[in-house]
C-alpha positions in Angstrom: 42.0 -3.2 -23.7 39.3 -2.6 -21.1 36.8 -0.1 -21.6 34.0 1.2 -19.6 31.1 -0.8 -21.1 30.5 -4.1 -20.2 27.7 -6.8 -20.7 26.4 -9.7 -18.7 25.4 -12.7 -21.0 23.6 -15.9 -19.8 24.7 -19.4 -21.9 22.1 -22.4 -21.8 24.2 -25.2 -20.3 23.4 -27.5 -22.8 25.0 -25.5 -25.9 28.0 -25.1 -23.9 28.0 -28.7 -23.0 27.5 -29.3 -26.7 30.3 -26.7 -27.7 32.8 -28.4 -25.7 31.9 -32.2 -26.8 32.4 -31.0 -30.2 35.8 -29.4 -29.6 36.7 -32.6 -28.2 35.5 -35.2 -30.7 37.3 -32.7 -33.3 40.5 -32.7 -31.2 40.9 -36.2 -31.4 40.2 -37.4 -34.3 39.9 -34.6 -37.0 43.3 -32.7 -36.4 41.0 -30.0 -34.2 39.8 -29.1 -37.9 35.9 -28.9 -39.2 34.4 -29.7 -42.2 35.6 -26.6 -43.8 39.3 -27.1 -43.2 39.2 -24.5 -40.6 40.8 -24.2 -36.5 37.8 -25.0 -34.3 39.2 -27.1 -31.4 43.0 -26.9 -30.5 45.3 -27.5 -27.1 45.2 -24.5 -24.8 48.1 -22.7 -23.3 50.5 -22.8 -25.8 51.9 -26.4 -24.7 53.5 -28.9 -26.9 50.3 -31.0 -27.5 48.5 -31.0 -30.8 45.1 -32.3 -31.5 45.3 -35.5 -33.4 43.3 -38.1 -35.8 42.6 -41.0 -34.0 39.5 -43.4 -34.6 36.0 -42.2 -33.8 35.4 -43.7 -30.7 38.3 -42.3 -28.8 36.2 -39.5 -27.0 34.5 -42.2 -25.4 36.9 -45.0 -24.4 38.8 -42.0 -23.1 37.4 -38.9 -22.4 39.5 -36.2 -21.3 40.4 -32.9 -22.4 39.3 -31.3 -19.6 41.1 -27.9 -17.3 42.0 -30.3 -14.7 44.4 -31.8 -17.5 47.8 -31.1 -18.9 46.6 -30.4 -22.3 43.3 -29.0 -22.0 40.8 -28.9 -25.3 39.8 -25.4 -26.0 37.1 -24.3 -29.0 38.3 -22.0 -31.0 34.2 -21.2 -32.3 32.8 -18.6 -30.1 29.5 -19.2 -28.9 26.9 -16.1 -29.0 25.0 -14.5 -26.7 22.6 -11.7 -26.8 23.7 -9.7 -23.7 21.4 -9.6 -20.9 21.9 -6.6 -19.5 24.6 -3.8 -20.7 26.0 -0.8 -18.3 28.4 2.1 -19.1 30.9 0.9 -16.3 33.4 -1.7 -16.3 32.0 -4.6 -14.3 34.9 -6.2 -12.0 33.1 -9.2 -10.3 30.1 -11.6 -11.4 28.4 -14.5 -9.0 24.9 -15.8 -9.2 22.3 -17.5 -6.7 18.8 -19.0 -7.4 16.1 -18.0 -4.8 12.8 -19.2 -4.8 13.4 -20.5 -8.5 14.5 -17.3 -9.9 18.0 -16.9 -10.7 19.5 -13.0 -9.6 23.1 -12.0 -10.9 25.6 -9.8 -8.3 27.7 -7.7 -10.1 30.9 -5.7 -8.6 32.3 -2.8 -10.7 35.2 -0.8 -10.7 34.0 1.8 -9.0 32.8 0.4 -5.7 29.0 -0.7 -6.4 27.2 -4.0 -6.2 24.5 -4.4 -8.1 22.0 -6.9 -7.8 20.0 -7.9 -11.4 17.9 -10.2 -11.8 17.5 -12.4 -14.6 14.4 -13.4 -16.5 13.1 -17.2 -17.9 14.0 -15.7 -22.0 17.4 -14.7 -20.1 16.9 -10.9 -20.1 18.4 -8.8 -17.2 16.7 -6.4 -14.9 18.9 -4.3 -12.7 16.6 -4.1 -10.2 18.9 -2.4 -7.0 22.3 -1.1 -6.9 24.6 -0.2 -3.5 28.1 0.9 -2.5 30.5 -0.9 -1.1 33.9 1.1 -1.5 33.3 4.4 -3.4 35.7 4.3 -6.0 37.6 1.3 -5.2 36.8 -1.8 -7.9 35.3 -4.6 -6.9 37.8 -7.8 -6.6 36.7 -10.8 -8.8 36.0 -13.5 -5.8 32.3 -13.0 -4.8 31.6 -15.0 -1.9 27.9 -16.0 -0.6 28.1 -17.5 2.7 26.3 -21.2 3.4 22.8 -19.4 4.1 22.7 -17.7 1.0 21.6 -14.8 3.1 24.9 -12.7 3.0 27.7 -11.8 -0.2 31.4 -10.7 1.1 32.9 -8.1 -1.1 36.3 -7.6 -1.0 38.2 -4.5 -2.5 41.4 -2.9 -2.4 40.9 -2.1 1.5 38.4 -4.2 3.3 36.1 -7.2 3.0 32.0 -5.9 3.4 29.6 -8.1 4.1 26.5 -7.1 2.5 23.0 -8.4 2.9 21.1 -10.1 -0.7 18.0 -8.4 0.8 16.4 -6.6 3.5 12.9 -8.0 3.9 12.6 -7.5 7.6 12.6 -3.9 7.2 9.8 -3.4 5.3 6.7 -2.9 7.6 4.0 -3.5 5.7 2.2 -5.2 2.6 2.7 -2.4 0.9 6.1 -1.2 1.3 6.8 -4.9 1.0 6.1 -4.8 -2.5 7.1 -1.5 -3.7 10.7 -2.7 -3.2 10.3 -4.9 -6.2 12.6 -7.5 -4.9 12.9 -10.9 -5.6 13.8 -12.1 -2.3 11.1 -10.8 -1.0 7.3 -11.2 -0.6 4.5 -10.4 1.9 3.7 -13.6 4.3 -0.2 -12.3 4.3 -1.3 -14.5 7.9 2.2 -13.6 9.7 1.6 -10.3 8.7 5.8 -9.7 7.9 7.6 -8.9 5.0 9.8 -12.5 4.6 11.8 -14.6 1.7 9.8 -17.0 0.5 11.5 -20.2 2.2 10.5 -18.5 5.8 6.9 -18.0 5.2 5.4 -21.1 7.0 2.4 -21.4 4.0 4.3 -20.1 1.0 2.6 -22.9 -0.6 -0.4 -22.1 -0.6 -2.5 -19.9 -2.8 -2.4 -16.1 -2.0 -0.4 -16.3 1.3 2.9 -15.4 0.2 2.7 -12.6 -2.1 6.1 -11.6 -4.2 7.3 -8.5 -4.4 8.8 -8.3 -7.9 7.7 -8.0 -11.2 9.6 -7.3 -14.5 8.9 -4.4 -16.1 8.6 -4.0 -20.0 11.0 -1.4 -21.6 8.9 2.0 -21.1 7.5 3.5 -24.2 9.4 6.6 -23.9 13.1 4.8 -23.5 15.7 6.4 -25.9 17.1 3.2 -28.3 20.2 3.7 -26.4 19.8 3.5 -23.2 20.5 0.2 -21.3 17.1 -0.7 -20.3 17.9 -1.4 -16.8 19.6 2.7 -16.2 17.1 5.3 -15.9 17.5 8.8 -18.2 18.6 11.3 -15.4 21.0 8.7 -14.0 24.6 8.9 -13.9 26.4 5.8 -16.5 28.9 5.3 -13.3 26.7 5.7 -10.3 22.9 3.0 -11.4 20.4 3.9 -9.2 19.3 2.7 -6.4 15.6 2.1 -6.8 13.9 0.6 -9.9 11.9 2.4 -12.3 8.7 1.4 -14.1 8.2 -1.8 -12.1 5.1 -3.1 -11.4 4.1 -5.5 -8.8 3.2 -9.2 -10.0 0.6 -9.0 -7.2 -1.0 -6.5 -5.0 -1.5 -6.6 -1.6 -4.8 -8.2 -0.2 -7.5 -5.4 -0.4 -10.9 -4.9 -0.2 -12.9 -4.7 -3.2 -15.7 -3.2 -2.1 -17.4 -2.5 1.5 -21.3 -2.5 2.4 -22.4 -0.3 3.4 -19.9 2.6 3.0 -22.0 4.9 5.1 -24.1 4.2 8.0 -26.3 5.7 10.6 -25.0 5.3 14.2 -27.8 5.3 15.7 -28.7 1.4 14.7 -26.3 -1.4 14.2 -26.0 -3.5 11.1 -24.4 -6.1 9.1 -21.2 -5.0 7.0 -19.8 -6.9 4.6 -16.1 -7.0 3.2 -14.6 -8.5 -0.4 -11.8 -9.4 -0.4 -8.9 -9.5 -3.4 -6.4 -12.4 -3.1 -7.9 -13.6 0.5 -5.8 -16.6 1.7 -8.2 -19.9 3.1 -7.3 -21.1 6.1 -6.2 -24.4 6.6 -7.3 -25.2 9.7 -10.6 -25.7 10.9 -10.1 -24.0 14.7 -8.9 -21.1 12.5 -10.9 -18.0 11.9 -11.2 -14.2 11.0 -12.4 -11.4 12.9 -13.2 -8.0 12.3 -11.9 -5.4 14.3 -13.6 -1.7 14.2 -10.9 0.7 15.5 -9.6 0.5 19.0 -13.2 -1.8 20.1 -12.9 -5.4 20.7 -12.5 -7.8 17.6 -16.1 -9.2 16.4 -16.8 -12.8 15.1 -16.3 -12.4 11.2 -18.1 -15.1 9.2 -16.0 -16.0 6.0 -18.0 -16.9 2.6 -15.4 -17.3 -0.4 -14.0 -13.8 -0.3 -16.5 -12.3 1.4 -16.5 -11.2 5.2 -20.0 -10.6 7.2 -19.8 -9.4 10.7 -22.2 -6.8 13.0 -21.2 -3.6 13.6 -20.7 -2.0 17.0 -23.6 -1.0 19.1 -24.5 2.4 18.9 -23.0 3.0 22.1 -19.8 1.5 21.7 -18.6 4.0 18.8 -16.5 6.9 19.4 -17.6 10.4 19.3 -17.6 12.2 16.0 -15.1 14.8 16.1 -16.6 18.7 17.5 -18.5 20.4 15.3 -18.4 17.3 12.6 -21.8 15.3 11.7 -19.8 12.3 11.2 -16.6 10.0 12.2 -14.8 7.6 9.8 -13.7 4.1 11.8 -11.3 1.8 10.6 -12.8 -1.6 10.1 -9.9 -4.6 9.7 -10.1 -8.1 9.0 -7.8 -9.4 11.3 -6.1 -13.3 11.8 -5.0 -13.5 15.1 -3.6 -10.0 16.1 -2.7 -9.6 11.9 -4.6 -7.4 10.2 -5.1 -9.1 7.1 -6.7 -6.0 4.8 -8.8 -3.1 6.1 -11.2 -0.7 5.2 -13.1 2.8 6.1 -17.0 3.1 6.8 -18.4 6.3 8.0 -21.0 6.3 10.2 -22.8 9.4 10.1 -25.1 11.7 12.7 -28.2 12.9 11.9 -29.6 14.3 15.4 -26.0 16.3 14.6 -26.4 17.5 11.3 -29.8 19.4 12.9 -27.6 20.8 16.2 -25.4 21.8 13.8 -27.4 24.5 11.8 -30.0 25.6 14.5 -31.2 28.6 12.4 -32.2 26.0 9.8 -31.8 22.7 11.2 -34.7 21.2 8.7 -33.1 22.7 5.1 -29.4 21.6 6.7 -31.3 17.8 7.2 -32.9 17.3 4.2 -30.3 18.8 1.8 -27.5 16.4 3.7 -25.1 14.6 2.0 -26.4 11.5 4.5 -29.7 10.3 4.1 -31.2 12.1 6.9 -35.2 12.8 7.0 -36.8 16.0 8.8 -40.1 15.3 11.3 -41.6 18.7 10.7 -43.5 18.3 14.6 -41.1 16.9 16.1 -38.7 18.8 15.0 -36.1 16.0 14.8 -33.9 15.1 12.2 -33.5 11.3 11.6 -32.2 8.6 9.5 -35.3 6.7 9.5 -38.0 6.4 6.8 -41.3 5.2 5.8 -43.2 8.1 8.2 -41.1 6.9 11.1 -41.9 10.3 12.9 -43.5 10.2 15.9 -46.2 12.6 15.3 -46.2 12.4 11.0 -44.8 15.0 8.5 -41.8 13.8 7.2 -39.4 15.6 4.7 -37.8 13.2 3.1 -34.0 14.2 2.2 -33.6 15.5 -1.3 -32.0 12.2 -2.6 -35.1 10.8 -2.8 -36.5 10.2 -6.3 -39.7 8.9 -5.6 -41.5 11.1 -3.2 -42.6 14.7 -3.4 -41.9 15.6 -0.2 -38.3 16.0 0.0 -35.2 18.6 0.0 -35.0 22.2 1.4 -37.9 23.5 -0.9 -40.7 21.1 1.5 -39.4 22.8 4.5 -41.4 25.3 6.6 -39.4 28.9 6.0 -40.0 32.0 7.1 -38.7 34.7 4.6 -40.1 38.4 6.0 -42.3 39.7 8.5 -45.3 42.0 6.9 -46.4 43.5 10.0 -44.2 46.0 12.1 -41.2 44.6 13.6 -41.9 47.0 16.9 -43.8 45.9 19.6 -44.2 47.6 22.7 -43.3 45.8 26.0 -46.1 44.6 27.7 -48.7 44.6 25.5 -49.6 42.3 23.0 -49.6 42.9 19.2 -50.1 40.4 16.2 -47.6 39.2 13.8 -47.6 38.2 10.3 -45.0 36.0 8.6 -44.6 35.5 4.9 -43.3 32.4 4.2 -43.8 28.8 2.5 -45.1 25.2 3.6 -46.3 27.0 7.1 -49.0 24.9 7.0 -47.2 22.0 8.0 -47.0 23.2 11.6 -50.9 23.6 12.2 
């Protein structure tokens, strides 16, 4: 009697093979008996035939026994299996297909779903996507992949649906590419596209065809009886459609770390990118660039994972936004018109952190979260050091650890007038200031 609970079990070829030999070699010349006296090989639906004792080497002068015969050899000794994947609904169909080496199981249920599971080198099965065909109409037994391997037909009770094994090509980018943990899938890093292995034209190659899926351990927090491939909240008749608790056998290409993070952009410099999981190229006419936002793509030079290249001139970069003392650009390294893996450096303004706070402009420079550096005469704040300013005093900003002068304390500041505030137009009248550091501006 069917019930609702099935299992999918995987059998190693060779015990199967091995099974079956000795179900014939007992067939014909031990009465289909073992050592014990007991049924272990007999003829299979219900003919005439029995198994027989004829010498030893009657399997091999003439081996038969087979389905395709009239009295097919059947074992009567079950061989075991630890299931590979259990689910609470009564699976209907069953095919399998290899891709890329890895073997993924399609199973049809009675209810209308496909679900696609895929099936580990110790034989454990991950369910790792589940879709409907028919809603409540069971899945007929004849799964049928077309010649590209690309396509399954499902047929039920009313119609035949062809459904895709995956959807690569929708997947955008590196990493939506991998968050859909699927085994057909992986991100072709220099063509920039989301592909099956077999159309990535350097899949070979170290790093240039990442794969999406990785099998994910049982999660700590799993009740005993709960299939490991069915998440807690989800209905036992409907699996769910995403996996849970995956993570990805690799990570996109990304950059490690960028120097520097911050610059001034008053003066151009080098940057320099590492890279996780960069791809070589092949080729010697081949190179990178790096692109900084929308501006033209500049020569990158390429030292094991690590990209140098010169940032814009001052005059190239955008505008920092109103009112801002700063602007974040995108830098990529780009192969071709892909962008390979990208990064954020902000380049900072310090003339604008002064026009900013003109009631204070030196306090606002100093005490900057940018290294900026006051000229007390010039009255000019800058992102040079050393005593850059034109006409001396500098006030260094107040992440400086080796020099006195530095932060809001070292600025000039007025804090009350002592004498009377009223003066009387047209006549002149001396004032006096209380204040700190006011000798700086003699």
């Amino acid at each position: 009697m069917a019930t609702d609970r099935s299992a999918l079990c995987v059998y190693v070829m060779s015990e199967l093979d091995a099974s079956l030999q000795r179900a014939q070699e007992l067939c014909y010349t031990d009465g289909g008996r073992g050592r014990t006296g007991q049924e272990e090989a007999y003829i299979e639906y219900e003919v005439s035939s029995k198994c027989l004792r004829l010498p030893k080497d009657s399997l091999k002068k003439y081996p038969c026994g087979g389905e395709h015969t009239p009295s097919p050899i059947a074992s009567a000794v079950p061989l075991s299996a630890a299931p590979s994947l259990t689910t609470d609904t009564q699976l209907t169909a069953v095919t399998t297909t290899t891709e890329a080496g890895h073997t993924i199981a399609l199973l049809g249920d009675k209810n209308g779903w496909l679900h696609k599971v895929f099936l580990q080198p110790d034989t454990t099965g991950t369910l790792y996507l589940s879709v409907i065909v028919d809603k409540d109409s069971p899945v007929n037994a004849d799964l049928l992949l077309d010649q590209s391997g690309q396509n399954v037909y499902v047929l039920t009770d009313s119609k035949v649906s062809k459904v895709s094994v995956s959807q690569c090509e929708q997947q955008p980018d590196c990493r939506s590419c991998l968050s859909v943990r699927d085994p057909y899938c992986g991100w072709c890093v220099l063509e920039g596209r989301c592909t099956r292995r077999m159309e990535c034209s350097r899949e070979g190659q170290a790093n240039h065809w990442l794969w999406s899926y990785q099998p994910a351990n049982q999660p700590a927090n799993q009740p005993a009886n709960q299939p490991a491939n069915q998440p807690a909240n989800q209905p036992a008749n409907q699996p769910a459609n995403q996996p849970a608790n995956h993570q990805p056998a690799n990570q996109c290409v990304t950059v490690q770390s960028l120097e520097p993070a911050i610059q001034s952009r008053e003066e151009e410099t080098q940057v320099s990118l590492v890279l996780a999981l960069l791809p070589t190229l092949s080729e010697e006419e081949e190179s990178l660039t790096c692109s900084f936002g929308t501006l033209a793509p500049q020569p990158a030079v390429v030292t094991g994972t690590t990209i140098t290249c010169q940032s814009p001139l001052p005059e190239l970069l955008p505008p920092s936004p109103p009112g801002s003392d700063h602007m974040s650009l995108r830098v990529s390294v780009m192969f071709r018109d892909v962008t390979v893996s990208s990064g954020d450096i902000i380049f900072y303004d310090c003339r604008a952190v002064g026009r900013l706070n003109a009631t204070s402009p030196c306090m606002a420079c100093v005490g900057s979260v940018w290294p900026c550096n006051w000229c007390v005469l010039d009255g000019l704040c800058t992102h040079n050091n050393n005593n850059s300013c034109p006409k001396q005093h500098t006030i260094h900003n107040s992440v400086e650890q080796q020099l006195e002068l530095k932060g809001p304390d070292s600025c000039p500041f007025v804090w009350a007038l002592q004498s009377s505030p009223l003066v009387p137009m047209g006549f002149l009248s001396p004032l006096v200031l209380l204040g700190r550091n006011l000798d700086m501006l003699q």
